[in-house]
N, CA, C and O atoms as a GROMACS GRO file, in nm:
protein
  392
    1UNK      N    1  -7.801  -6.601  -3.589
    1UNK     CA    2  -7.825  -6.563  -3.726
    1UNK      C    3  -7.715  -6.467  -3.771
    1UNK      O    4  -7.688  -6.365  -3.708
    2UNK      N    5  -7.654  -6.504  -3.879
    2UNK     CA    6  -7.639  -6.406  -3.966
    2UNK      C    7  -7.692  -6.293  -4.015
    2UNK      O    8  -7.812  -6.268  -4.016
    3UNK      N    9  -7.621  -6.236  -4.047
    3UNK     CA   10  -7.698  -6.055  -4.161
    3UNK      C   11  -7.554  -6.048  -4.196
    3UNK      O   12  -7.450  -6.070  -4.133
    4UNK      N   13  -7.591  -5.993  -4.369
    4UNK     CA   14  -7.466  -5.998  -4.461
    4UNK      C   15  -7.509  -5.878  -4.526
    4UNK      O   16  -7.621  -5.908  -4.568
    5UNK      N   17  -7.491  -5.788  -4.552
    5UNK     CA   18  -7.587  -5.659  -4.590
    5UNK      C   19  -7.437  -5.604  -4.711
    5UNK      O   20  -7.322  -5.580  -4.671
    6UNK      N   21  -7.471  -5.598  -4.815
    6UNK     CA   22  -7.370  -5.555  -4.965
    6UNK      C   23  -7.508  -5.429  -5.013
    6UNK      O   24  -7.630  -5.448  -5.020
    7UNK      N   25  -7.453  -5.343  -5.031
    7UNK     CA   26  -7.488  -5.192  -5.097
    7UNK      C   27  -7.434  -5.169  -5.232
    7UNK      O   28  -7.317  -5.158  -5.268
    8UNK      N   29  -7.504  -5.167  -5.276
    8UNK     CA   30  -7.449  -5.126  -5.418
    8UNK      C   31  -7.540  -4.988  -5.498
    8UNK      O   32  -7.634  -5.011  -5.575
    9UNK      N   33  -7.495  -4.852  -5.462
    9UNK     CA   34  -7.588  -4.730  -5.502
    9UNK      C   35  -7.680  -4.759  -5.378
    9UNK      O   36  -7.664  -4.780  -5.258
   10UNK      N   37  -7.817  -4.745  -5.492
   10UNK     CA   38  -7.919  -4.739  -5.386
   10UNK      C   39  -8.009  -4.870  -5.411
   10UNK      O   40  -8.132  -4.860  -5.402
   11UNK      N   41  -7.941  -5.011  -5.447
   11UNK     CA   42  -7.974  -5.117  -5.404
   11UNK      C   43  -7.906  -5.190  -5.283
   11UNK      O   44  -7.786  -5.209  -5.262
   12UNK      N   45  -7.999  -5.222  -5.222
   12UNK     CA   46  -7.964  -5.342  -5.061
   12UNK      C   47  -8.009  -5.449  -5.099
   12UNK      O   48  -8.116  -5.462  -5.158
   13UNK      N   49  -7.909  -5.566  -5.062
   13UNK     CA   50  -7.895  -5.646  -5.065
   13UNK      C   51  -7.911  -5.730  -4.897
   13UNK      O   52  -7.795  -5.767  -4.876
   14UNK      N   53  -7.954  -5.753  -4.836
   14UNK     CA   54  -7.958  -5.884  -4.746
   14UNK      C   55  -7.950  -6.015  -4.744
   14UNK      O   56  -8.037  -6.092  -4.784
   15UNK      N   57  -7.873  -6.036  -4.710
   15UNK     CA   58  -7.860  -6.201  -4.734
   15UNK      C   59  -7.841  -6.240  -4.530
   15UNK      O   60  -7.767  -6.185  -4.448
   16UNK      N   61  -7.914  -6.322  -4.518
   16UNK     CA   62  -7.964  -6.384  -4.372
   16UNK      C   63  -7.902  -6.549  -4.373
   16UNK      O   64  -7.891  -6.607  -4.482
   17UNK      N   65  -7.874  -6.601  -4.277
   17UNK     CA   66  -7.850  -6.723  -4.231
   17UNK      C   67  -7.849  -6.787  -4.110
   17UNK      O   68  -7.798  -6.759  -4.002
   18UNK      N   69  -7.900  -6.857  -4.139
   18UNK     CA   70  -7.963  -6.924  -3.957
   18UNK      C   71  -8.091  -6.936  -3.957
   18UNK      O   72  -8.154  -6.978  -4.053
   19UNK      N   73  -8.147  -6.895  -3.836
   19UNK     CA   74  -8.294  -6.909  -3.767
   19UNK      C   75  -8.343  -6.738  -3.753
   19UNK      O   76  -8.258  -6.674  -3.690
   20UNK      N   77  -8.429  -6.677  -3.788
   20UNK     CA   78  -8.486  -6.588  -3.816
   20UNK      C   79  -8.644  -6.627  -3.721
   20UNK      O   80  -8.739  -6.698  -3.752
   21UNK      N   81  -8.613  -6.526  -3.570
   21UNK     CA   82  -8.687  -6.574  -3.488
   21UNK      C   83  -8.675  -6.446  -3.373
   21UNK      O   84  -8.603  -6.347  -3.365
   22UNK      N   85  -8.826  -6.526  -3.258
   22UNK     CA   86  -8.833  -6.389  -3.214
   22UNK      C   87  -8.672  -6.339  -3.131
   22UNK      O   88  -8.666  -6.221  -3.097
   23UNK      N   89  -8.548  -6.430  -3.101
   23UNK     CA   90  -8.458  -6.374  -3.062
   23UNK      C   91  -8.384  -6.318  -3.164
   23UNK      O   92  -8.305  -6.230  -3.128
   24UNK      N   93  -8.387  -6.349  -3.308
   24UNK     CA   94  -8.301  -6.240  -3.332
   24UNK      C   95  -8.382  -6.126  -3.473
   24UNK      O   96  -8.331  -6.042  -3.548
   25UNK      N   97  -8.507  -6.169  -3.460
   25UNK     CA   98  -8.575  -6.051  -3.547
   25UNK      C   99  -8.476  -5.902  -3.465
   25UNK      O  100  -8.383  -5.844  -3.520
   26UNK      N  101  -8.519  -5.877  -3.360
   26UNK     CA  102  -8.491  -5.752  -3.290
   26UNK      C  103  -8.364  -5.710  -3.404
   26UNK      O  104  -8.392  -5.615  -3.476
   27UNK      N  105  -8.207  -5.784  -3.430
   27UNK     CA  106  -8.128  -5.775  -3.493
   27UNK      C  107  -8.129  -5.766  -3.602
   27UNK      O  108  -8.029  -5.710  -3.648
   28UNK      N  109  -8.213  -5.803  -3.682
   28UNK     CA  110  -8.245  -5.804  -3.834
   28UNK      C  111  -8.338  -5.664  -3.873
   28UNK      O  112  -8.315  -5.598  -3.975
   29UNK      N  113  -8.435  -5.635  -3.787
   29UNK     CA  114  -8.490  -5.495  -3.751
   29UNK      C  115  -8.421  -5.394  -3.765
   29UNK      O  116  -8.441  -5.308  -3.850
   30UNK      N  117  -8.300  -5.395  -3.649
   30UNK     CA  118  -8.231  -5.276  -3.674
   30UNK      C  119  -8.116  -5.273  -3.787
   30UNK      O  120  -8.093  -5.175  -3.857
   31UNK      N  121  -8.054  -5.387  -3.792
   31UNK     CA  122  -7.978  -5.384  -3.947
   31UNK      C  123  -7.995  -5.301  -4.026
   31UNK      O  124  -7.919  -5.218  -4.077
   32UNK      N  125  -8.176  -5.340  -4.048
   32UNK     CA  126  -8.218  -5.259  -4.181
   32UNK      C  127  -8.284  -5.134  -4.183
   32UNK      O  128  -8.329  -5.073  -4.279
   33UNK      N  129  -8.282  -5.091  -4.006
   33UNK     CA  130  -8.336  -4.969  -4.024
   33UNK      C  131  -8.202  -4.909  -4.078
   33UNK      O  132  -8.214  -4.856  -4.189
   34UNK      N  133  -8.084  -4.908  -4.024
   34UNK     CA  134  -7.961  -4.853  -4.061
   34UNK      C  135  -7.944  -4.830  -4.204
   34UNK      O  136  -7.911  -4.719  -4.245
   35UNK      N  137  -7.964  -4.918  -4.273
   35UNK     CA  138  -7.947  -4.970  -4.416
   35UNK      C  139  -8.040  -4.894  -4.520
   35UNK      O  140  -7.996  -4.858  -4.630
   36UNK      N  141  -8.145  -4.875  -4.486
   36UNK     CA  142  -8.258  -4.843  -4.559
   36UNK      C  143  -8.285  -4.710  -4.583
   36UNK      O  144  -8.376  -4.684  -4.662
   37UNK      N  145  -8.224  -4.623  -4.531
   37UNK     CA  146  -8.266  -4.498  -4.571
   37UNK      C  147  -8.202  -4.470  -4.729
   37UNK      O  148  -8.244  -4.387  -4.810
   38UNK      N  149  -8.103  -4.553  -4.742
   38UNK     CA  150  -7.967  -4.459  -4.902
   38UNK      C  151  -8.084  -4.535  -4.953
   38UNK      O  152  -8.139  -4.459  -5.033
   39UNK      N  153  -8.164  -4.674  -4.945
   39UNK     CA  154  -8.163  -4.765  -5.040
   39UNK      C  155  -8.284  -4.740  -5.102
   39UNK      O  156  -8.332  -4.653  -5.029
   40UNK      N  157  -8.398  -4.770  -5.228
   40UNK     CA  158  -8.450  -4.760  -5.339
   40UNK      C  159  -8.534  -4.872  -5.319
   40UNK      O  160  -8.656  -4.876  -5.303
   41UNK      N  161  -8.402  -5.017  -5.324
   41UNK     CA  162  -8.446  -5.127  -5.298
   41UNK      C  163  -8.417  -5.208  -5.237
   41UNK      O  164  -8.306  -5.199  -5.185
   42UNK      N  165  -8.496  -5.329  -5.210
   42UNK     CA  166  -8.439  -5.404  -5.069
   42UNK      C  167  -8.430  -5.573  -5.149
   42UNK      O  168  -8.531  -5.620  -5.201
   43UNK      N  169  -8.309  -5.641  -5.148
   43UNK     CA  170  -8.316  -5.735  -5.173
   43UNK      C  171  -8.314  -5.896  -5.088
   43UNK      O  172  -8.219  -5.973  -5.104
   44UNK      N  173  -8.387  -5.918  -5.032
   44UNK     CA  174  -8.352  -6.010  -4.930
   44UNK      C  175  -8.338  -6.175  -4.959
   44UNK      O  176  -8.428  -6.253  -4.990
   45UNK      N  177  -8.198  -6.201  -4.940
   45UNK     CA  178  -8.171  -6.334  -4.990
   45UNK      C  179  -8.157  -6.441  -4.850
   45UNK      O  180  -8.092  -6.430  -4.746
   46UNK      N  181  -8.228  -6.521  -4.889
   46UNK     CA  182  -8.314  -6.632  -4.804
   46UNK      C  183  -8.241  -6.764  -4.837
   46UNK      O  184  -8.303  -6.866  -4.806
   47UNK      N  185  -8.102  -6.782  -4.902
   47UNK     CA  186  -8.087  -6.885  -4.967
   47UNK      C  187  -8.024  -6.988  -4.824
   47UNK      O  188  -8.039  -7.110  -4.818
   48UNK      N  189  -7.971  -6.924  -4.744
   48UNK     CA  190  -7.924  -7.043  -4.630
   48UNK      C  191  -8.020  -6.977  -4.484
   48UNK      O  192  -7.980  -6.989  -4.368
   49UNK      N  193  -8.119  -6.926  -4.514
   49UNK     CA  194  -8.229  -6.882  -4.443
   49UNK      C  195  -8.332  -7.041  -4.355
   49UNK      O  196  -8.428  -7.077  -4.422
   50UNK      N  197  -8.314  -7.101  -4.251
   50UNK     CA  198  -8.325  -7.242  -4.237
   50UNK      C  199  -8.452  -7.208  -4.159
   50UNK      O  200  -8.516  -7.313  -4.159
   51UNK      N  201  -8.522  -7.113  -4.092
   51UNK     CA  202  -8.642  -7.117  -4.027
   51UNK      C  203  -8.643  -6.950  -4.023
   51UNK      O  204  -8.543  -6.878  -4.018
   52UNK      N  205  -8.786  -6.907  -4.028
   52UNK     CA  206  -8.879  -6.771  -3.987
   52UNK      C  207  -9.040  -6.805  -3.940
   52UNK      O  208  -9.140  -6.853  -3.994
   53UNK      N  209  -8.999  -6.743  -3.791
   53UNK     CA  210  -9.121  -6.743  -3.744
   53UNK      C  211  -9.189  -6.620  -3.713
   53UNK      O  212  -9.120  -6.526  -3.753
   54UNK      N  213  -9.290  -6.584  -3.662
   54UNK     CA  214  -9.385  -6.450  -3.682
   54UNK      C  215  -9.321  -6.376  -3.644
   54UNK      O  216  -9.310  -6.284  -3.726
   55UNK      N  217  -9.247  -6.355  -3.526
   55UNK     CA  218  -9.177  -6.243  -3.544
   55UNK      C  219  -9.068  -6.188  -3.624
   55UNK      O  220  -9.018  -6.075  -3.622
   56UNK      N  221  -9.040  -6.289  -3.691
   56UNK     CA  222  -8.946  -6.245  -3.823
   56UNK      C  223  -9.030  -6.229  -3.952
   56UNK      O  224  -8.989  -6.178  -4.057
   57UNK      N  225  -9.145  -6.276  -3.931
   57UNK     CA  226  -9.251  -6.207  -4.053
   57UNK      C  227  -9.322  -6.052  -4.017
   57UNK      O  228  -9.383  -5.974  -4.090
   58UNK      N  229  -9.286  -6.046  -3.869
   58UNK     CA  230  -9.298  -5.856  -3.878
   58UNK      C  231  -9.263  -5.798  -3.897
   58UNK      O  232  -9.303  -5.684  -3.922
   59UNK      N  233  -9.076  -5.879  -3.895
   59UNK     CA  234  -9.004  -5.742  -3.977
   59UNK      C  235  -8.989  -5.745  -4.138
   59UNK      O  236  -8.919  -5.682  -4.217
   60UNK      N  237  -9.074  -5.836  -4.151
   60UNK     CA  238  -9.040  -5.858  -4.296
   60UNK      C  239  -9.169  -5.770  -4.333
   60UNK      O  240  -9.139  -5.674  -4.403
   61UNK      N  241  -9.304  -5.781  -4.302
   61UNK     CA  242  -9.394  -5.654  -4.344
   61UNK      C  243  -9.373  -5.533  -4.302
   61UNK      O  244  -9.449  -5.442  -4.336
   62UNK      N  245  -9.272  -5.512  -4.224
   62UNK     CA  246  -9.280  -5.352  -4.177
   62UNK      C  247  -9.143  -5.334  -4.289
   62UNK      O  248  -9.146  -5.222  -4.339
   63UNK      N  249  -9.061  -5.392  -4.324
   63UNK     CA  250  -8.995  -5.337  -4.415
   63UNK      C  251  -9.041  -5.370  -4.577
   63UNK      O  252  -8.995  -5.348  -4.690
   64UNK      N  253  -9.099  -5.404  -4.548
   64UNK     CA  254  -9.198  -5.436  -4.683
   64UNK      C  255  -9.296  -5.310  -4.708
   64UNK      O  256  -9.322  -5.268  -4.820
   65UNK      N  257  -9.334  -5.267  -4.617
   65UNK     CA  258  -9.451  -5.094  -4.618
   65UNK      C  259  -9.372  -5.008  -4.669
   65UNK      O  260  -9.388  -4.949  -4.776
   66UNK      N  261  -9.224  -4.993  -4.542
   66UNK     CA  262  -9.126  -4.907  -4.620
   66UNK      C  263  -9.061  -4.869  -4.737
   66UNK      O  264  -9.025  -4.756  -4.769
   67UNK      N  265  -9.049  -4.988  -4.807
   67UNK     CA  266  -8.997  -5.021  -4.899
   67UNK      C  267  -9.064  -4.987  -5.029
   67UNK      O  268  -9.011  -4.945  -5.132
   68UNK      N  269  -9.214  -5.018  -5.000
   68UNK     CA  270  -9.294  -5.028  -5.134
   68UNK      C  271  -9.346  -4.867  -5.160
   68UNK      O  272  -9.413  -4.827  -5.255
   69UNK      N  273  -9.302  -4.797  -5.060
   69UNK     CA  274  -9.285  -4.604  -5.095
   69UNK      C  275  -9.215  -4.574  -5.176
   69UNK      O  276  -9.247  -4.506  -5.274
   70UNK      N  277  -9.060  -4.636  -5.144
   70UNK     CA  278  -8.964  -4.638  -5.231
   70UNK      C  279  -8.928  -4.644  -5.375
   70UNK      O  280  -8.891  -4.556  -5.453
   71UNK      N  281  -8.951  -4.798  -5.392
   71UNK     CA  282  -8.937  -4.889  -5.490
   71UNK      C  283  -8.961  -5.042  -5.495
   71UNK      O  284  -8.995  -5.115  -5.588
   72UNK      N  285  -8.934  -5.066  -5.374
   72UNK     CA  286  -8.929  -5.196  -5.370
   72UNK      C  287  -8.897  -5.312  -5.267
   72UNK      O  288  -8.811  -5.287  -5.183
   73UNK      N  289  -8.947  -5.416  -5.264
   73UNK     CA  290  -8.839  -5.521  -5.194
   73UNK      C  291  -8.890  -5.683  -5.273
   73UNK      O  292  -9.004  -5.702  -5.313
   74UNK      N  293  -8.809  -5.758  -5.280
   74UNK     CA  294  -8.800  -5.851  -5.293
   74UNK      C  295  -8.700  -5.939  -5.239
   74UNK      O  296  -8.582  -5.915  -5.216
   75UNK      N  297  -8.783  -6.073  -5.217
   75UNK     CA  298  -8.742  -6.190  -5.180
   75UNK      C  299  -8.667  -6.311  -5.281
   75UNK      O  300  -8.726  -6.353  -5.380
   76UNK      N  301  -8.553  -6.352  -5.249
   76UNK     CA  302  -8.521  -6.478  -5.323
   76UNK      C  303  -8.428  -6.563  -5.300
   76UNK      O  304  -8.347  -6.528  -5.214
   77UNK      N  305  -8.412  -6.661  -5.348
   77UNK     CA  306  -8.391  -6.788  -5.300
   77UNK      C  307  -8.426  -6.888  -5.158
   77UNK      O  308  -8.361  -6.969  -5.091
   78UNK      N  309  -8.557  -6.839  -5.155
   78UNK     CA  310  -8.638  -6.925  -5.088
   78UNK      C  311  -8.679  -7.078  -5.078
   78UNK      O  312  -8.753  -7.135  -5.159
   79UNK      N  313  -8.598  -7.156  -4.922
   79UNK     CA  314  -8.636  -7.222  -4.929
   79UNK      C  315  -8.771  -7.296  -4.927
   79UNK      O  316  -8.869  -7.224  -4.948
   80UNK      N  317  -8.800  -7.469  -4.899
   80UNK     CA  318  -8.932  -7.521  -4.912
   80UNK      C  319  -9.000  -7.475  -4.773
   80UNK      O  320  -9.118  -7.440  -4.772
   81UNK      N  321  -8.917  -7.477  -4.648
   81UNK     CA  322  -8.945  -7.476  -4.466
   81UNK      C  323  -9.013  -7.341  -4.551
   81UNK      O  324  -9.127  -7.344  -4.598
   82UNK      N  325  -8.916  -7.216  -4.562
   82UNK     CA  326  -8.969  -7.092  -4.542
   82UNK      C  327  -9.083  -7.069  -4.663
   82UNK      O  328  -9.183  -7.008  -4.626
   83UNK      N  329  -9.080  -7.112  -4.808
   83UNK     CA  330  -9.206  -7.130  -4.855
   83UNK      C  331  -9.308  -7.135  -4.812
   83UNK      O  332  -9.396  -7.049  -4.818
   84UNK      N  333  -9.314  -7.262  -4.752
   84UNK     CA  334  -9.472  -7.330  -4.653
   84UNK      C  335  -9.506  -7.242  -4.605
   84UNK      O  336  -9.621  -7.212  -4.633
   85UNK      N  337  -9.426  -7.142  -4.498
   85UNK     CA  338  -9.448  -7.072  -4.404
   85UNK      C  339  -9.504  -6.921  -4.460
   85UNK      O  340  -9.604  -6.875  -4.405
   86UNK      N  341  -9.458  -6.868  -4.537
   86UNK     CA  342  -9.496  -6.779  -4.653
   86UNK      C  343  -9.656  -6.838  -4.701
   86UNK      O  344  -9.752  -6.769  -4.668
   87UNK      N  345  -9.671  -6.916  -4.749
   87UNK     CA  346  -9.828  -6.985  -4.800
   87UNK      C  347  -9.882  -6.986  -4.684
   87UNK      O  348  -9.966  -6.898  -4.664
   88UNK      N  349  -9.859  -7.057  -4.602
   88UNK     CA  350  -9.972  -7.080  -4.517
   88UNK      C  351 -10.044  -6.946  -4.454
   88UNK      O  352 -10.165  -6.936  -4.434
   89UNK      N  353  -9.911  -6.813  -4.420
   89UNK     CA  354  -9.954  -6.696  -4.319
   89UNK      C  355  -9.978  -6.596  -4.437
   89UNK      O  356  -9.943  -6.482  -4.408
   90UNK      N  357 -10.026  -6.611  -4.553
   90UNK     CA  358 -10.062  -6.545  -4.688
   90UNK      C  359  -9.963  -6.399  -4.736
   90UNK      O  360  -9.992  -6.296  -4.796
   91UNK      N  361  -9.794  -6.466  -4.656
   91UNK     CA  362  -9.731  -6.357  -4.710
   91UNK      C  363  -9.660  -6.361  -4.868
   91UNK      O  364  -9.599  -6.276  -4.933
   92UNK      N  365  -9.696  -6.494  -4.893
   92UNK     CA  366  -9.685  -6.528  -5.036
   92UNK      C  367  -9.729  -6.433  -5.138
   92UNK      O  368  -9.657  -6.391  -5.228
   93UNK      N  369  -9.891  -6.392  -5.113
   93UNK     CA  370  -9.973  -6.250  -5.228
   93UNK      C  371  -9.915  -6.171  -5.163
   93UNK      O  372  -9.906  -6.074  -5.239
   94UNK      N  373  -9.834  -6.126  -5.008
   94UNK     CA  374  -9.814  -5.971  -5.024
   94UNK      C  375  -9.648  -5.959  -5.126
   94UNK      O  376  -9.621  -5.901  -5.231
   95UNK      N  377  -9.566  -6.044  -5.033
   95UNK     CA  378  -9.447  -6.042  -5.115
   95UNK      C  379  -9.415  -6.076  -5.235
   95UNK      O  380  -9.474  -6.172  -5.283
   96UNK      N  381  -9.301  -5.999  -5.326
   96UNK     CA  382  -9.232  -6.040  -5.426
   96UNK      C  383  -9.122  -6.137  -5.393
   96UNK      O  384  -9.016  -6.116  -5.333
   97UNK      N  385  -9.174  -6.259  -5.451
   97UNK     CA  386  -9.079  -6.378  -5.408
   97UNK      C  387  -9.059  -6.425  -5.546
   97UNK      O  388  -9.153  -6.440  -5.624
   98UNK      N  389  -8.872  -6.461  -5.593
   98UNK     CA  390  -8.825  -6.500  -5.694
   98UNK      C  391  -8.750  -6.600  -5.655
   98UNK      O  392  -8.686  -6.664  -5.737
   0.00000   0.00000   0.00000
């Protein structure tokens, strides 16, 4: 997997590519612990994002808790694979997905 991480002030930007899984959540974890303290908000772009499985949906709610102290996080350009997967494990109502 990829991690592409652009800062701009105190918006973050993430943009991911590949497989988002339990080998490389660990990497995407710490990315954003690094990342997240300047930031406000968290933007996570999913657009060449090709699979997430549960353990990449833990780091997506634990930076999702963090975040929503802040200001924020949102999701977008979500594909249909990672959609489904979002609906089915009901992270669809927690997240902001555009």
């Amino acid at each position: 997997m990829t991690i592409i991480k652009n800062s701009n002030g105190t918006d973050l930007t993430v943009a991911l590519e590949g497989r988002l899984d339990t080998t490389t959540a660990p990497e995407l974890e710490q990315a954003l612990k690094e990342s997240m303290d300047a930031a406000t908000t968290l933007t996570l772009d999913f657009a060449k994002l090709e699979y997430i499985s549960s353990a990449g949906l833990r780091v997506l709610l634990s930076a999702h808790k963090a975040m929503s102290k802040k200001g924020g996080m949102k999701v977008i350009h979500v594909n249909e694979i990672v959609s489904e997967v979002f609906d089915v494990t009901g992270f669809a109502d927690i997240l902001t997905i555009e």
